[in-house]
N, C-alpha and C positions, 0 to 999 in steps of 0.2 A: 504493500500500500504506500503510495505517495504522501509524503508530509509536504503541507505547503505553509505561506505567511498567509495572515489577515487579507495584506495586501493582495497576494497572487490572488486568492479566493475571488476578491469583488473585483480581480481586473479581469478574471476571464467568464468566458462564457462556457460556465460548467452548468449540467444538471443531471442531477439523480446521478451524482459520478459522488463514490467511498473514499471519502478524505482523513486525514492523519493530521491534527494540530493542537499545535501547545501553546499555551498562553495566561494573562492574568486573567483573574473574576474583576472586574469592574462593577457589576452590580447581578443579584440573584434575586429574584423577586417570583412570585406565587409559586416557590418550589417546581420553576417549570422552566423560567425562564433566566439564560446566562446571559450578557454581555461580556463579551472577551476580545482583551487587546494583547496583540503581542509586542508592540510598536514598532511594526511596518507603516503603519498608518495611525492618521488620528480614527479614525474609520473603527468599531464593536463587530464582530460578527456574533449572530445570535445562537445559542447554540438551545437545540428544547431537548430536554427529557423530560421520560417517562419515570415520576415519580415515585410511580408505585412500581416497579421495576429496581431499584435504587432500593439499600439498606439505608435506615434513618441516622446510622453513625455516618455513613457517604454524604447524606443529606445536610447535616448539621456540617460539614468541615469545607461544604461549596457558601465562602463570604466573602467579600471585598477583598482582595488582596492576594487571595489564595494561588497559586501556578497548580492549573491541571491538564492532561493530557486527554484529548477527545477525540476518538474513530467514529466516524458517523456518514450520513449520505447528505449531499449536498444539493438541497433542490430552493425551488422557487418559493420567498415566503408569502403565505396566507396572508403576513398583518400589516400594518403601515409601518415604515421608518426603513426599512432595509429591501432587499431587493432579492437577496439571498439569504437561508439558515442552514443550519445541521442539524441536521434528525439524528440525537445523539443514538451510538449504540452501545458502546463503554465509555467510560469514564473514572478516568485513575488522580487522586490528586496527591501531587509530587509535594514533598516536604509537608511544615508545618505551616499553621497560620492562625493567629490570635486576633480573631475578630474585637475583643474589648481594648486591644491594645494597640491595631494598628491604626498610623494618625492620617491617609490619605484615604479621607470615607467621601464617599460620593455626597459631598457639596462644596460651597464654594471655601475655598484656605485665601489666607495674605501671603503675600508674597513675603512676608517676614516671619511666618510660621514657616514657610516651606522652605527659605534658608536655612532655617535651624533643622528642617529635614531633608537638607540637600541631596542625601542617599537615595530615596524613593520620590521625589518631586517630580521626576522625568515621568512617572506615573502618572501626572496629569498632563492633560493635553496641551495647557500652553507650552508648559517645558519640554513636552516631546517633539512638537512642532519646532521651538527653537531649535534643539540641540540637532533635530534631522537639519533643518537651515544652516546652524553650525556649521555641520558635516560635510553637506554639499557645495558649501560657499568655500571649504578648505579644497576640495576637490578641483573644483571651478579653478581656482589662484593654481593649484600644480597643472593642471592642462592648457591656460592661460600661457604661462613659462614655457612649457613643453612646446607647444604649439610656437610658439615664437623664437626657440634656438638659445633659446635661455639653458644653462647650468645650476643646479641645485645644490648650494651651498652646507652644508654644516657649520656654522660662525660657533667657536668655543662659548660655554656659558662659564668659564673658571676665564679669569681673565686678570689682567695688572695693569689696566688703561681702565682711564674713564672716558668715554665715545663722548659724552655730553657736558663734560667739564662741571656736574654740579657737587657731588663729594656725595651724593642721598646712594649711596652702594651701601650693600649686603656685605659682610667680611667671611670670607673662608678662612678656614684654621683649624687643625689638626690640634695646636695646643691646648694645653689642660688651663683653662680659665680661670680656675682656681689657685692656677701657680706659675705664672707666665714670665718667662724669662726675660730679664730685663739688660738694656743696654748700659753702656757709662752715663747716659745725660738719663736716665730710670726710664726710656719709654720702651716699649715692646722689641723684643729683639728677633723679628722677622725672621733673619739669618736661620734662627732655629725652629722656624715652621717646615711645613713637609715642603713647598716650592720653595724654602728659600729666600721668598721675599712674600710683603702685602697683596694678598689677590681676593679677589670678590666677584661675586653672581655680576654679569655683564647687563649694562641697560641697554647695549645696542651691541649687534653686528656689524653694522657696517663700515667704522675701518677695517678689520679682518676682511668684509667681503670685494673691499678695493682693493685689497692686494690678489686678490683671483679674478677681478674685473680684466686688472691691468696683463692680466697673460692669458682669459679663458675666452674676455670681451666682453659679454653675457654672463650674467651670474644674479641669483637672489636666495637669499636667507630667509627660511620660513620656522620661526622657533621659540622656545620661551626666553624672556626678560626680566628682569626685577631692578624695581625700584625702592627703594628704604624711604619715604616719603609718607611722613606722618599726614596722611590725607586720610576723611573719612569721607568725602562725598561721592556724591553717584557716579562720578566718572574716572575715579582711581582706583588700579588694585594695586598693590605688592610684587604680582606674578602677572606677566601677560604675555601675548605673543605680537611678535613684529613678522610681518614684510619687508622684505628691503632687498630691492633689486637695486643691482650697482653695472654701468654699461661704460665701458672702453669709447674712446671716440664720441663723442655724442654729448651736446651742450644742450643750454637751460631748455630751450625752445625743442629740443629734441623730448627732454624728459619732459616738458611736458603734456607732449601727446601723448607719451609712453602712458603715465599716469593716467589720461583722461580715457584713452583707450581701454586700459587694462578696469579701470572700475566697470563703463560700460559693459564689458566683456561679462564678468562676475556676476553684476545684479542682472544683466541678460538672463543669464543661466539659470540663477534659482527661479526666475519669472514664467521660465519656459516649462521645468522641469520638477516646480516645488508649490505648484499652483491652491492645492488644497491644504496646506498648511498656510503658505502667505492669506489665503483667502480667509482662513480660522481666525489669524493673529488682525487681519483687516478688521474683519468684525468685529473681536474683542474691541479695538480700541474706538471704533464706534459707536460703539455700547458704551464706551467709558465716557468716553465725549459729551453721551447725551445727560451726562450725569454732572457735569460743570460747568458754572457760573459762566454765559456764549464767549465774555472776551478771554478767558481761559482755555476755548476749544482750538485745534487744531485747524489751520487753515485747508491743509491737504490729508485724504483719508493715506493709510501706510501705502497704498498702490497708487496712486497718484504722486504721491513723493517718488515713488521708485520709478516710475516713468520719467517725471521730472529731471532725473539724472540721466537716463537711456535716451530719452528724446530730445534732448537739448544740448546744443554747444556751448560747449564751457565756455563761459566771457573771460577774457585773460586784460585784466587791469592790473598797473604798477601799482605800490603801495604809495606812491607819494599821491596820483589819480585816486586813488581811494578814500586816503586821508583827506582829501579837497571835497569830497563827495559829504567824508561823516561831518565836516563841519560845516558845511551847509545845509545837512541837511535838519529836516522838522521837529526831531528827535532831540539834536544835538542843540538849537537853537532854545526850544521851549523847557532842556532841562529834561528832558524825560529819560536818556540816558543812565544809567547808575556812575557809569565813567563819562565824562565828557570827554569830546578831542577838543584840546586847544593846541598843543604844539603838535611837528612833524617829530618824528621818533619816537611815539606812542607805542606801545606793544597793545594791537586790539583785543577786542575782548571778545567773547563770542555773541553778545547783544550786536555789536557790532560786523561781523561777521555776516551772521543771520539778516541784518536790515539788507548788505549789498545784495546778498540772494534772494531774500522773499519778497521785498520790496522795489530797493532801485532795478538791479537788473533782470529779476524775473527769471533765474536760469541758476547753474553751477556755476563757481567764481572761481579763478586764480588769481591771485594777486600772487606778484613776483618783483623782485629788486627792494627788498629790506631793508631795513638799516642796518648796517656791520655790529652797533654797539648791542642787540637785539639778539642777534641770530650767532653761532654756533662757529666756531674757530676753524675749520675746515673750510666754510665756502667762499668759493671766490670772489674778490673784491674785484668791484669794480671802477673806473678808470675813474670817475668822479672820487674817487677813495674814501667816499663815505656809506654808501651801498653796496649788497652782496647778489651773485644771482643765485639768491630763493625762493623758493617758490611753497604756497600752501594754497590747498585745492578747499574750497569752503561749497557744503551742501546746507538744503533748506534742514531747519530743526535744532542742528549741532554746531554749525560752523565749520572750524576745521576738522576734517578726516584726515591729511594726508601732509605731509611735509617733506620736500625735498630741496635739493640745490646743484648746482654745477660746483664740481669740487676745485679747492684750489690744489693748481698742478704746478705751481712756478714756489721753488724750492726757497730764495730767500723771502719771499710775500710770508709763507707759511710759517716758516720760522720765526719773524718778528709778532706775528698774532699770538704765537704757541710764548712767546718771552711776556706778552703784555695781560697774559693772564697765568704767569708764573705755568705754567706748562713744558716741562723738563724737556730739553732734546733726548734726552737719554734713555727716556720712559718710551718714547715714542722715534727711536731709531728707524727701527723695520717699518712705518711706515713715509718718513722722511725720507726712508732712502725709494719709494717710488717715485720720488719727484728730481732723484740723482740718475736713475739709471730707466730711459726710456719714457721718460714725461709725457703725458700727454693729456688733451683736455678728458674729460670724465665727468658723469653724471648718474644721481642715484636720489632714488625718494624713500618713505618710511611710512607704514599703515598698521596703524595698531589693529588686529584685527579686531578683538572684543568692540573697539569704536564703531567697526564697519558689521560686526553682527547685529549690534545695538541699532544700526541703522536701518537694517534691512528687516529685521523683525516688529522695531516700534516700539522696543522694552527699553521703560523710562533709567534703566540703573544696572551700570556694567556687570553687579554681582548676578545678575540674574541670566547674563549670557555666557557662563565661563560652568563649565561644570562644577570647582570647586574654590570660591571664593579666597584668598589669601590678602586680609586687608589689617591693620592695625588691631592687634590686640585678638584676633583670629586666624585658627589654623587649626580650623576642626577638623575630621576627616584624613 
């Protein structure tokens, strides 16, 4: 006998055909009727037995939560809601299951109960639908690469650079913490760790993936990150995962097609291929909407946003054009801003952000050419010498998703940036010396993915797109 998914079952056109399937109890009702998900689908298959057929110890151990094994015949159902059942003929139920104690019962949870049950949350339908979205949005980005002549990187997560110059790193150490070796001036004596010297969880790849740029062409890093960054809001974790394609030859305006392309690509994909789950998470937050005081609703339903991005050409405005824009404009004049813009070298905000998309230009943003004193000691300066070419891709809702730059490739430029923020030549040898031997221009962007889940699903708070949360003061699981 064939075993099949939930899914196979309602995508083909079986009947009166002897099926083989495992699955959860979602709900059991007049001892007659199963709902059973395996999560192939948001989709129940219904499964009927004959009760009086069934011992009452069998009977009592079919409840919420339970995993059981069902042989039955697959035909066409009698009653409303499904289109197919199983006319059960056994029924075995695998393991134990405590109905008074498990906490995923068929009604509605908060999304702050079901963190504290992150283990079985995926049981419910929004989190199953996310995390299949997840799945296929990871898949989407390696066929994306593939398809393009791209190389797939592995970037170290033990590393002895800081990519981001902020100090908020993780410390690795083999030393006994309670009796740490100390130097002549009394601070830790490195020397005597397992590498040798100070290393820590990496917050980025991407110098490591410019040095296989600069000999493969093509390269990008898909892997976890961590930040030490006492942050508790909705859009920080601890652990998360980057993107970061890094390409040989290839300047600002190169990456940024690269970028505008590769999103399109992606959200194309789940659109084409993830329909009945986007269409699940659609509704939820319609439903949520109708629940909110109108100037608090959402302008665009989640599919219309994700359109938004597939059907529209990115506007690519410079940041000083932008800056002219937020201070003129209605927001900025009447105060309504939280940050005002009054000078040029403002670091925007995502309020701002959000007005150039959903407002002024009505589409995706780039804004590119930053200011140096802003942006990140790699990119390159530009001839004004007060500007770098960066670039950040800004969507309706969130602002920025996406950040990159044309890296600097001219070996003394780099070195006096690398001096003005006390940044050692000596830490950062091996990648000084690509700018010694075979220089060339280079470009590379960065995409958190959990940002770009959070996008594509509509779930208001990063902890809810990542299977296991790792944020300040937790590290359950």
């Amino acid at each position: 006998m064939q075993q099949f998914t939930v899914l196979e079952l309602l995508s083909k056109d079986i009947s009166l055909t002897e099926v083989e399937i495992r699955g959860w109890v979602r709900t059991f009702r007049a001892n007659r009727f199963i709902a059973l998900n395996d999560g192939s689908t948001l989709k129940n298959i219904q499964c009927v037995v004959d009760f009086e057929s069934l011992d009452e110890d069998v009977l009592k151990r079919i409840t919420t939560g339970a995993a059981i094994h069902v042989t039955g015949n697959l035909v066409e159902s009698q009653g409303k809601g499904q289109s197919l059942e199983i006319q059960v003929k056994t029924l075995e139920i695998l393991g134990d299951s405590d109905p008074e104690t498990y906490p995923i019962q068929p009604k509605k949870h908060s999304f702050e109960f079901l963190r504290e049950n992150a283990h079985l949350r995926t049981r419910t339908n929004t989190f199953s639908a996310v995390m299949r979205l997840r799945s296929a949005l990871s898949y989407a980005i390696h066929r994306y690469f593939n398809e393009n002549g791209f190389y797939y990187m592995h970037a170290p997560i033990i590393t002895g650079s800081d990519a981001e110059g902020a100090g908020e790193m993780f410390k690795v150490t083999s030393l006994d913490v309670n009796n740490l070796p100390k130097n002549g001036g009394n601070k830790v004596d490195y020397s005597k760790d397992f590498f040798g010297k100070e290393t820590n969880l990496t917050v980025s790849g991407q110098l490591e993936a410019e040095t296989y740029a600069m000999s493969l062409g093509k390269v990008y890093t898909f892997g976890p990150t961590f930040r030490a960054e006492n942050s508790n809001t909705s859009r920080h974790l601890a652990e998360f995962w980057m993107i970061e394609p890094e390409v040989a030859f290839m300047d600002l305006a190169g990456n940024m097609d690269l970028a505008e392309d590769f999103l399109k690509y992606v959200i194309k994909y789940v659109l084409e291929n993830n329909k009945e789950d986007l269409d699940f998470l659609d509704k939820r937050l319609q439903d949520e909407d109708k629940r909110k005081p109108q100037a608090e609703r959402n302008d665009m339903t989640l599919l219309e946003k994700l359109k938004f991005v597939t059907d529209n050409h990115f506007k690519r405005v410079s940041y000083t054009e932008a800056v002219d824009i937020l201070r003129n404009s209605k927001p900025n004049k009447k105060k309504k801003f939280k940050y005002l813009i009054d000078d040029w070298g403002s670091d925007l905000q995502s309020e701002h952000e959000r007005f150039l998309v959903e407002k002024h230009f009505k589409c995706p943003v780039i804004l590119f050419d930053y200011p140096a004193d802003i942006k990140a000691f790699y990119m390159r300066l530009n001839d004004d010498g007060k500007t770098v070419r960066a670039m950040d891709i800004l969507f309706p809702g969130i602002g920025e998703i996406v950040g990159g730059a044309q890296r600097e490739e001219r070996l003394d430029i780099l070195k006096e940036k690398m001096a003005a923020i006390n940044i050692p030549e000596e830490e950062l040898w091996w990648y000084l010396d690509l700018r010694k031997y075979g220089t060339a221009v280079h470009s590379g962007f960065g995409l958190g993915f959990e940002r770009l889940v959070m996008f594509v699903t509509g779930m208001n708070n990063i902890r809810d797109v990542i299977p296991y949360p790792r944020t300040p003061q937790n590290a359950e699981f």
